[in-house]
C-alpha positions as CSV (number, residue, x, y, z in Angstrom):
1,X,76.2,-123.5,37.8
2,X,78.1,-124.0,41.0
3,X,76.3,-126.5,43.6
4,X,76.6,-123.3,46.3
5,X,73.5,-122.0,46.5
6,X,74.4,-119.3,49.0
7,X,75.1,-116.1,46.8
8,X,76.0,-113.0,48.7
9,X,77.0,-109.4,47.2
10,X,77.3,-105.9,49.1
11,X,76.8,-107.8,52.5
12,X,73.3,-108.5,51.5
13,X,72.1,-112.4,50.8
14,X,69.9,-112.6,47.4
15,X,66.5,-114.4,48.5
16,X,66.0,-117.6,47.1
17,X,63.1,-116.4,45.7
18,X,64.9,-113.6,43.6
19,X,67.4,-116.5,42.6
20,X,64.7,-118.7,41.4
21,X,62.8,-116.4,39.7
22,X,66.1,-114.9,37.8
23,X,66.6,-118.4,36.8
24,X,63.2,-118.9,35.7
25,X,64.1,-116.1,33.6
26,X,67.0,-117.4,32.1
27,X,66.8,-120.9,32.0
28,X,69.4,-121.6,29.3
29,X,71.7,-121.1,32.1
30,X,70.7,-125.1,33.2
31,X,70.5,-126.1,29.5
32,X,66.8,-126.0,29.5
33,X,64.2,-125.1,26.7
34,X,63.4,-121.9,26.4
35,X,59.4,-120.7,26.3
36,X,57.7,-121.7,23.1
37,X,58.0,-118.6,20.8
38,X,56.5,-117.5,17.8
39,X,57.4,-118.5,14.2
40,X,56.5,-114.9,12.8
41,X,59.2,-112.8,13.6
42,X,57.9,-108.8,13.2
43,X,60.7,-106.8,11.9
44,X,61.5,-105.0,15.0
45,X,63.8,-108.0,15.7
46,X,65.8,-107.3,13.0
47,X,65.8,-103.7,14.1
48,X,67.3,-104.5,17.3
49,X,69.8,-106.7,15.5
50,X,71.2,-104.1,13.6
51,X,71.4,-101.2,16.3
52,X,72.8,-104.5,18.6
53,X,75.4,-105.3,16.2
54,X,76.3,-101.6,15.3
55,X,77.4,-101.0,18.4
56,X,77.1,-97.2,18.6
57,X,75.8,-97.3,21.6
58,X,76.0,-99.6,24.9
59,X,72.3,-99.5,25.5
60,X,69.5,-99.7,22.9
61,X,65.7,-98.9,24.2
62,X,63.4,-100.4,22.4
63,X,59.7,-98.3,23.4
64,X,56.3,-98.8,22.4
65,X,52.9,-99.5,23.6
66,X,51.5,-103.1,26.1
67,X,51.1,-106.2,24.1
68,X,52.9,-105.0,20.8
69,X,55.4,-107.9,20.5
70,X,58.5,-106.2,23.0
71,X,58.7,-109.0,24.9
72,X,58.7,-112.1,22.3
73,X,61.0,-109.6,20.0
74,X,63.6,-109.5,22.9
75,X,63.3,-113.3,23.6
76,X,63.5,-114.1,19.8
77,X,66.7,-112.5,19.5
78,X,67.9,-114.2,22.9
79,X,67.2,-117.2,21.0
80,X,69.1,-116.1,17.4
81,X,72.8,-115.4,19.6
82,X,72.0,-118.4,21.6
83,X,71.9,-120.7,17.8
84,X,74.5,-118.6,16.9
85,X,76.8,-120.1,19.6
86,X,76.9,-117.2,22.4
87,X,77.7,-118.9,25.1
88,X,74.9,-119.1,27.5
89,X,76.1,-117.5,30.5
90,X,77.0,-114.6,28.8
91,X,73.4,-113.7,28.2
92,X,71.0,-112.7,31.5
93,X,67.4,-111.4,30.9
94,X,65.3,-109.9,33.7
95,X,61.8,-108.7,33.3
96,X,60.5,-106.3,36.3
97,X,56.6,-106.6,36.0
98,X,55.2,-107.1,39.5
99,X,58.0,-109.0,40.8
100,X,57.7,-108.1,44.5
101,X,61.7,-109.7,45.2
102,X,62.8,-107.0,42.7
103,X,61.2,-104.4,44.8
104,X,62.9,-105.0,47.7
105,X,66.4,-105.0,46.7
106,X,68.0,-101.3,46.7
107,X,69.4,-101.1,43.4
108,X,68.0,-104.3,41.8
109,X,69.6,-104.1,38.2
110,X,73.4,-103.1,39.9
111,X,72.9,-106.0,42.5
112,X,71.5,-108.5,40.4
113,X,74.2,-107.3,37.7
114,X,77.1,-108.1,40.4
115,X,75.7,-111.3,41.3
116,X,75.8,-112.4,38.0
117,X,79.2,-111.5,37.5
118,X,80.1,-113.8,40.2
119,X,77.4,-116.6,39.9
120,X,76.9,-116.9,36.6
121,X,79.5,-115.4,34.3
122,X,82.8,-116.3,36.7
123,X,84.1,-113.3,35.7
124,X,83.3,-109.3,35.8
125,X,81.6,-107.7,32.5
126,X,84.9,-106.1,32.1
127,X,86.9,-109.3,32.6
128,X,84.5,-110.7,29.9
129,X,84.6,-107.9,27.3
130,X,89.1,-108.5,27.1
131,X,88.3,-112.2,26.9
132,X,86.5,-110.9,23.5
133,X,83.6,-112.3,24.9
134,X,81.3,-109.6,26.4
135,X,77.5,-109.8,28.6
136,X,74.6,-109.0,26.9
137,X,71.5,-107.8,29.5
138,X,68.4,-107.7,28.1
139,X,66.0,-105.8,30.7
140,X,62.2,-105.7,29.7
141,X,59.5,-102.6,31.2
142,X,62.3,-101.4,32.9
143,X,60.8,-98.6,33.6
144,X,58.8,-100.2,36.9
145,X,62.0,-99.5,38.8
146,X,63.2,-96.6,40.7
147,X,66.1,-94.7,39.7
148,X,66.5,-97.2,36.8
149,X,68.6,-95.1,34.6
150,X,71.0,-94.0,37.4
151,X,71.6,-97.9,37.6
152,X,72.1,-98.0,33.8
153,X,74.3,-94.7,34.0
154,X,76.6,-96.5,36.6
155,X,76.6,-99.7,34.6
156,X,77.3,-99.0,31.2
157,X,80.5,-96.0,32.4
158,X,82.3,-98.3,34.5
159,X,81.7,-101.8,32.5
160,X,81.9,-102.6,28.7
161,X,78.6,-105.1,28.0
162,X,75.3,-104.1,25.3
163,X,71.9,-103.9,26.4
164,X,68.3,-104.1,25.1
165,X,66.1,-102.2,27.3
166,X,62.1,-102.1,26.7
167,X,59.5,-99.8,28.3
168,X,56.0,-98.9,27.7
169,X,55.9,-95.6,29.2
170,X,57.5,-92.8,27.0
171,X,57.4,-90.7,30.6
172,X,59.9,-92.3,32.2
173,X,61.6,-93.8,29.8
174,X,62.0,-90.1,28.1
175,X,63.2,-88.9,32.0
176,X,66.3,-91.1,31.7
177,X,67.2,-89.9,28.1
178,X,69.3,-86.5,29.5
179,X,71.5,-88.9,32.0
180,X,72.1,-91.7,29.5
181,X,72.8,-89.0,26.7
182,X,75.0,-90.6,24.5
183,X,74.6,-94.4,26.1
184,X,71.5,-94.9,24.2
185,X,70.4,-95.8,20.8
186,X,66.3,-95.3,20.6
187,X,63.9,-97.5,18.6
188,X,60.6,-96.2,19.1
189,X,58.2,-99.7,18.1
190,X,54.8,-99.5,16.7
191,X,52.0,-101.9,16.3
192,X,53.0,-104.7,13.1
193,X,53.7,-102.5,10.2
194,X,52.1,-103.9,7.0
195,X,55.3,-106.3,5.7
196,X,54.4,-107.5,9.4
197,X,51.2,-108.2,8.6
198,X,51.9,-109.9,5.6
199,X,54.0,-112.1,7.0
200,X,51.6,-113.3,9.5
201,X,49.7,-114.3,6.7
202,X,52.4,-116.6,4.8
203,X,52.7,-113.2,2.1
204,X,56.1,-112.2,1.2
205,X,56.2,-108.4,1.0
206,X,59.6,-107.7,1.9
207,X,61.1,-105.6,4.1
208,X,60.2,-102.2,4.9
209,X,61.1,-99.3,2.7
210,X,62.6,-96.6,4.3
211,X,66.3,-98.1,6.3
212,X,67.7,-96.4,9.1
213,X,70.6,-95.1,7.7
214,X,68.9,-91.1,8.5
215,X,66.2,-88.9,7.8
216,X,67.8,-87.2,4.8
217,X,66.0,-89.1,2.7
218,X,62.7,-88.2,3.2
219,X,63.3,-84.7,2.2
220,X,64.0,-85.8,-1.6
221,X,61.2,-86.2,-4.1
222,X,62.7,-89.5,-5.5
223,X,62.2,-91.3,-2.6
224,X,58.3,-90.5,-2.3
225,X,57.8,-91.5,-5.9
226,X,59.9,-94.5,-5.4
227,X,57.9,-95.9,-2.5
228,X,55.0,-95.0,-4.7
229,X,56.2,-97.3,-7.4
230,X,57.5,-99.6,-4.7
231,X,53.8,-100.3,-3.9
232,X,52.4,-100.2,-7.2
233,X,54.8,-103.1,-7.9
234,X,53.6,-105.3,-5.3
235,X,49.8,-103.9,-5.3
236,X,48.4,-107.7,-5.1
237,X,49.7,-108.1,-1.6
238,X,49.9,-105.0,-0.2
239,X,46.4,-104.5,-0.9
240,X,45.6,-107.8,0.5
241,X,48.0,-106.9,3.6
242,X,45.9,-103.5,4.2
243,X,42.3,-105.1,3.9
244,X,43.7,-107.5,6.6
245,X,44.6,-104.3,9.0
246,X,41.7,-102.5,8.1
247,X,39.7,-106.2,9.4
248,X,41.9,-106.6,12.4
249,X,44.5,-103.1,13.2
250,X,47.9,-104.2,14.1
251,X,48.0,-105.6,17.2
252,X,49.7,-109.0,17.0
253,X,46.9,-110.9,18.4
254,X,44.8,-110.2,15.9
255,X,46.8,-112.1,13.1
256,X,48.3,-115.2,15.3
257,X,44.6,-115.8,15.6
258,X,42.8,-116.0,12.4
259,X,40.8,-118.3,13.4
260,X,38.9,-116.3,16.5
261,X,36.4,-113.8,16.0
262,X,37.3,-110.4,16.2
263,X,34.9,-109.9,19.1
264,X,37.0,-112.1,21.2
265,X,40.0,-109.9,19.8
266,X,38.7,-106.7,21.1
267,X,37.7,-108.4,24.6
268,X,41.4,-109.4,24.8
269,X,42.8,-105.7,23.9
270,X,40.4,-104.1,26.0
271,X,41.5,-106.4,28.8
272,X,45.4,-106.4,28.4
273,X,46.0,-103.3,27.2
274,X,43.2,-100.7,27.7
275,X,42.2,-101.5,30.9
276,X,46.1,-102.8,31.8
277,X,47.0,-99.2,31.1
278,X,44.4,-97.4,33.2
279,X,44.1,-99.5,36.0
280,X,48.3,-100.6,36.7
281,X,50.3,-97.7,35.2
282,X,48.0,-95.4,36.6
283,X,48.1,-96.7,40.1
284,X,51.9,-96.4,39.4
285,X,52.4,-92.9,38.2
286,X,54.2,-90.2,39.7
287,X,54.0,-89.9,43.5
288,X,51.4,-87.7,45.0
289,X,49.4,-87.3,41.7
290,X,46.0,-88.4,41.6
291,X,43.8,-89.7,38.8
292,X,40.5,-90.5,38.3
293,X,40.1,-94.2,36.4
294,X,36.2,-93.4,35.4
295,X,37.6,-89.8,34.4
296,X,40.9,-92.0,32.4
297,X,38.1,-94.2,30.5
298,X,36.1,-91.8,29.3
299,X,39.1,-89.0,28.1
300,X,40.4,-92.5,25.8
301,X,36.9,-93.1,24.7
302,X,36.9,-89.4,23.5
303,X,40.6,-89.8,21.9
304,X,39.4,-92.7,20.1
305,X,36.1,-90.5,18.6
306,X,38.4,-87.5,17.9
307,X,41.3,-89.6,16.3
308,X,42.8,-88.0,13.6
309,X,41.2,-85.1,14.7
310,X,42.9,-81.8,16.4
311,X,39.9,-81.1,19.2
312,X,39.9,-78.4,21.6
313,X,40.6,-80.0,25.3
314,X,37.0,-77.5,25.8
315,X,35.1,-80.0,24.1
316,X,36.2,-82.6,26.0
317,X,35.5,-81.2,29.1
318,X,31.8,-80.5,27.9
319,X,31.8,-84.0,26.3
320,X,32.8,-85.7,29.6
321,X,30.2,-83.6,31.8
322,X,27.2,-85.3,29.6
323,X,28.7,-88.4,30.0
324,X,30.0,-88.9,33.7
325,X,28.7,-85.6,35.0
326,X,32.2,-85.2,36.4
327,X,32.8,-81.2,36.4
328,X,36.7,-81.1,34.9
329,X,38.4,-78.0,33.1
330,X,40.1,-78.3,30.4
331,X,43.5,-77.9,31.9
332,X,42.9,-81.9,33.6
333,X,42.0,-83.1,30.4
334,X,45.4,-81.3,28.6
335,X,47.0,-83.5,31.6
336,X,45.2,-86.8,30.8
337,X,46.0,-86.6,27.3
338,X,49.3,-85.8,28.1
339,X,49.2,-89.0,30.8
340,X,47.7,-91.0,27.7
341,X,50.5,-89.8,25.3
342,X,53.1,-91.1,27.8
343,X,51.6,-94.8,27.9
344,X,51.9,-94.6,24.1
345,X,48.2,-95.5,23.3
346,X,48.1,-92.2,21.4
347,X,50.4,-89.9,20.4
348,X,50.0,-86.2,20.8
349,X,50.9,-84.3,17.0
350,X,51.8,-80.5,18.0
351,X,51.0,-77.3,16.4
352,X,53.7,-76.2,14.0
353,X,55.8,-74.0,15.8
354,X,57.7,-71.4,12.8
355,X,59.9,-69.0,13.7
356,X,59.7,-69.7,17.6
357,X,55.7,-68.7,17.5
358,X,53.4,-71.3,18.2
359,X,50.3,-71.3,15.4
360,X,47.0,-71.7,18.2
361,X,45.6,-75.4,17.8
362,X,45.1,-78.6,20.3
363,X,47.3,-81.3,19.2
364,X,45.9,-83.7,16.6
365,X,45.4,-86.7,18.1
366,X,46.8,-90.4,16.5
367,X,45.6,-93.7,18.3
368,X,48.6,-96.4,18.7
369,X,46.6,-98.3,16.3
370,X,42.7,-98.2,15.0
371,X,41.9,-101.5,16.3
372,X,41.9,-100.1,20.1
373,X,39.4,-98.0,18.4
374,X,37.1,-100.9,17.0
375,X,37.4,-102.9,20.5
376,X,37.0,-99.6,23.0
377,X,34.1,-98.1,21.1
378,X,32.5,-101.5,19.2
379,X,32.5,-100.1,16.1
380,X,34.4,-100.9,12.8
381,X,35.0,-98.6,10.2
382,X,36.7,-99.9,7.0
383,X,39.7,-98.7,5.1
384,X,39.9,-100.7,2.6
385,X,38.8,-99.2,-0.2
386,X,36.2,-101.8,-1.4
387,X,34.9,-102.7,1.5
388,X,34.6,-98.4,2.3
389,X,32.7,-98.0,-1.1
390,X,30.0,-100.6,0.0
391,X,29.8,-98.5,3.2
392,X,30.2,-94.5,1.6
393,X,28.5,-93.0,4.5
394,X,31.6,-93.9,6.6
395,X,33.9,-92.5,4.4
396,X,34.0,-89.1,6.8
397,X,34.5,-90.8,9.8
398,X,37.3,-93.2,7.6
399,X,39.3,-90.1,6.3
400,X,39.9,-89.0,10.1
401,X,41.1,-92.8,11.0
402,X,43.3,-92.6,8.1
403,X,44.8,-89.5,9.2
404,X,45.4,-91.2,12.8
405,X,47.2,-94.6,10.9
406,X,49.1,-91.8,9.1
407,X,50.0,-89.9,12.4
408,X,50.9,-93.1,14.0
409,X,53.0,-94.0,10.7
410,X,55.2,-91.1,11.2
411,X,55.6,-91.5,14.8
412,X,57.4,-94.9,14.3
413,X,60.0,-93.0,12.5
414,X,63.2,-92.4,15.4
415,X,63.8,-88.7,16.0
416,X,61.6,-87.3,13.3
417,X,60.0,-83.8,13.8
418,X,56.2,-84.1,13.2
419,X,53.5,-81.9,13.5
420,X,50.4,-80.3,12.4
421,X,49.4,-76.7,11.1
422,X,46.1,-75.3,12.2
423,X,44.2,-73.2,9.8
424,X,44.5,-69.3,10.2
425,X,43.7,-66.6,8.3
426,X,44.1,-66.7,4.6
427,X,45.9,-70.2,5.3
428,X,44.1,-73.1,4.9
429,X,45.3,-75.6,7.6
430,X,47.5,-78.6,6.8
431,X,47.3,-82.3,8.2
432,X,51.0,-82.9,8.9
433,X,54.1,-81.4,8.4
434,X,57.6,-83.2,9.0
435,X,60.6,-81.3,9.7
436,X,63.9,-82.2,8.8
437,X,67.1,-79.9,9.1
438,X,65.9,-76.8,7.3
439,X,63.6,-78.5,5.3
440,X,59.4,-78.8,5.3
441,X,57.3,-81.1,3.7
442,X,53.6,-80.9,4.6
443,X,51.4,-83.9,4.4
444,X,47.5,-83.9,3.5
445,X,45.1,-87.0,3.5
446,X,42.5,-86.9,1.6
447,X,40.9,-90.5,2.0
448,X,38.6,-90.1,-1.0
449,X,37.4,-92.0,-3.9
450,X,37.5,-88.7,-6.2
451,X,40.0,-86.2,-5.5
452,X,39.5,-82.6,-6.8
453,X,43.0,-81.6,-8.2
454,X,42.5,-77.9,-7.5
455,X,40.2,-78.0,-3.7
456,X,41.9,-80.7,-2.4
457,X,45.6,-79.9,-2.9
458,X,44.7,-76.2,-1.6
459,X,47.0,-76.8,1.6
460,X,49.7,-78.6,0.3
461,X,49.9,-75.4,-2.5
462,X,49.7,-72.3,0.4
463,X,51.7,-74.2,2.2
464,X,54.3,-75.3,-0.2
465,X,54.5,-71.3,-2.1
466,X,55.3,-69.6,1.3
467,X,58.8,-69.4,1.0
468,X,59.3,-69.2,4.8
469,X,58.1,-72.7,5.1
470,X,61.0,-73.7,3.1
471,X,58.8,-77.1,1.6
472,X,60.2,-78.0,-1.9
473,X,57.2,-80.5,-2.1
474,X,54.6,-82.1,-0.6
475,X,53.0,-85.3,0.1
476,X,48.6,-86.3,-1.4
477,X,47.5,-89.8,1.1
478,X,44.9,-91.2,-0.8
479,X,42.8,-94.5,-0.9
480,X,43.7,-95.4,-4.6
481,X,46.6,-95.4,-6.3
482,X,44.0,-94.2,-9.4
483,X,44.5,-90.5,-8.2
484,X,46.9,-88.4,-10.5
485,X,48.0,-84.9,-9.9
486,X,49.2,-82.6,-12.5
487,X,51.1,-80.4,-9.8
488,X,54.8,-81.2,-9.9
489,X,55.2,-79.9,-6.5
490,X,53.4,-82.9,-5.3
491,X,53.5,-86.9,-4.5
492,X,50.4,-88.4,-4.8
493,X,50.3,-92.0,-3.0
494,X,47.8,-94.5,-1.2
495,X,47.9,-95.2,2.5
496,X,48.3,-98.6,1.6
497,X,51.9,-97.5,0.2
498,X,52.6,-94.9,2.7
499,X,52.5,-97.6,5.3
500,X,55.3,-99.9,3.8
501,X,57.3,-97.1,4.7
502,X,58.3,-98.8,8.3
């Protein structure tokens, strides 16, 4: 670093403030020690890795909902290229949450961007990238800026450099999508998958089954019944990995932590990320909208006692008149949903839409993860299977949450097509249905001890002999691997397994 601490760009002096925050930020510029990070890495940062090394596009964004592991993720691959032997001022990280010196700059990430270039780096991005040795930005809930993809636009056409970008709004990071088409490479981040879980727990379960190399894969048989033997092989610890998620969900917190009670768990989620949610990104939504917080509250408390379920926005309006006597249509609750859906706490499945027609339905809803539901509504239903039989009358209630971890499974998967098909007449209705290409393959969970053959499959086989649907098979989620189905048509597998699938 140069001794002059004057650092000027566009005829506008950066504060020294912003300099010494942006420092803070990045403190292997001075040879200092980074923060102290986690030894369990999730797999997400090998999934950046890959999309960062593949280079098919400039800018990966990594999205996904508060307190999932963004952050650390980005900062434990800062810390991989940095052992590596990237040189040091060719990486710059800059985190916008609350920073009011960010605020006041017009066009923070451009001006920051061109005083590193001359601070920092010597050298433009450009300069750097024919040296062979180009910038890599990492840029974390970038989505608190204004106009932050036009910056990222402008950046990435008229400079060579890669980026990882993280957000935890699916709004606005999904409103820069059409003016960085073809700039971006998307990673849409869950909560700790199972191998994650295991590995927080010193259990070697490998990696995840299903690698992104496309979505073709899930339309063949095969690869169903070889993730159903994949789990059947290593049954021991996968089954000891899912009694630990159904314990404590999938928030990271819960597994660094062990040793504190879940209670203090589900004060710490309802804290950070709950209330985080309703109270900041509410306050900075879009401009001139208003929203109620007590109205926010009580629509999630809702979500998380219809998860898994696909209920009319009626009956949440009715629900939330007995419980806040607030007089709402249904129409404000669609939007809060919607508002909901966009903070990634839940995820919004559609109706199945065939042949351009809609089938009539409310969109099923799928929590982030079930453990916002045992800390919101202080009350723990199992899934693991043993624990579930010495509790039977929660099974109902347990086949819904199952069908949200299932929902929220699928979501995880980049650019796949997932919905739901609502019963009609003379068709029974379906709990998921992926589309791929021209392809269909319908989901049902049936989260069961005993599974009928014939009544429980009735879905999967309506939906699987319309040949309009275009479904050469279909998927049984069940609690056990003990269920067997004659049916060729169909994959019988537990959740357990279904869930090594990311």
């Amino acid at each position: 670093m140069q001794e002059d601490k004057s650092f000027y760009f566009s005829g506008m002096e950066l504060s020294d403030v912003l300099v010494s925050d942006i420092l803070e930020m990045n403190p292997w510029w001075q040879d200092k020690p980074m923060s102290v990070l986690p030894e369990t890495r999730r797999h997400l940062v090998d999934q950046m890795k890959t999309r960062f090394e593949r280079r098919l596009a400039p800018i990966v964004i990594v999205r996904g909902p508060r307190q999932i592991g963004k952050t650390v993720a980005q900062k434990q691959m800062i810390s991989d290229l940095l052992k590596k032997g990237i040189a040091p001022d060719r990486i710059m990280r800059l985190q916008f949450e609350e920073i009011p010196s960010f605020k006041r700059l017009s066009e923070p990430i451009l001006r920051i961007v061109e005083w590193y270039e001359r601070t920092v780096l010597r050298k433009t991005l450009n300069e750097a990238a024919h040296a062979g040795t180009p910038a890599c930005i990492f840029l974390d809930e970038v989505q608190n800026l204004e106009d932050w993809d036009a910056q990222l636009k402008f950046l990435v056409d008229h400079s060579t450099l890669q980026m990882i970008v993280t957000g935890s709004s699916a709004l606005r990071l999904e409103m820069g999508r059409d003016s960085l088409a073809g700039r971006i490479s998307t990673i849409d981040a869950g909560v700790l998958s199972l191998t994650d879980i295991a590995k927080f727990h010193s259990v070697d379960l490998g990696n995840p089954f299903w690698e992104e190399n496309g979505l073709e894969a899930l339309t063949r048989k095969d690869f169903w019944l070889d993730l159903k033997n994949h789990g059947e092989n290593k049954k021991d610890k996968k089954d000891r990995a899912f009694s630990w998620f159904s314990e404590r969900g999938g928030y990271p917190i819960g597994h660094e932590r062990m040793d504190i009670q879940w209670e203090y768990i589900a004060d710490q989620l309802n804290e950070n990320v709950i209330r985080r949610v309703i109270q900041h990104d509410l306050r900075i939504g879009e401009k001139g909208r208003k929203r109620d917080p007590q109205l926010l509250e009580e629509t999630f408390r809702l979500a998380c006692r219809y998860a898994g379920q696909s209920t009319p926005p009626e009956t949440y309006a009715r629900e939330v008149h007995r419980a806040i006597g607030a007089n709402v249509g249904p129409h404000r609750i669609t939007q809060y949903l919607k508002f909901l859906d966009n903070t990634l706490l839940i995820r919004l499945i559609p109706p199945l839409e065939i042949r351009l027609k809609r089938k009539r339905g409310a969109s099923k809803i799928c929590l982030a993860d079930h453990g916002l539901r045992m800390s919101w509504l202080q009350e723990k239903i199992p899934l693991d299977p043993t624990a579930l039989q010495n509790e039977p009358h929660l099974t109902t209630m347990a086949g819904y949450i199952a069908e949200s971890v299932t929902g929220s499974v699928l979501s995880t998967l980049g650019g796949l097509d997932l919905s739901h098909f609502p019963e009609r007449k003379n068709e029974p209705e379906v709990d998921f249905v992926i589309t791929i290409g021209a392809k269909r393959i319908p989901i049902e969970v049936k989260y069961q001890r005993r599974i009928d053959p014939l009544r429980d499959t009735e879905g999967l086989r309506s939906f699987i002999e319309k040949t309009q649907n275009n479904a050469p098979f279909g998927l049984l989620v069940t609690q056990t691997e003990e269920t067997r189905i004659d049916d060729p048509r169909i994959v019988s597998l537990p959740l357990s397994s279904l869930m090594l699938l990311v």
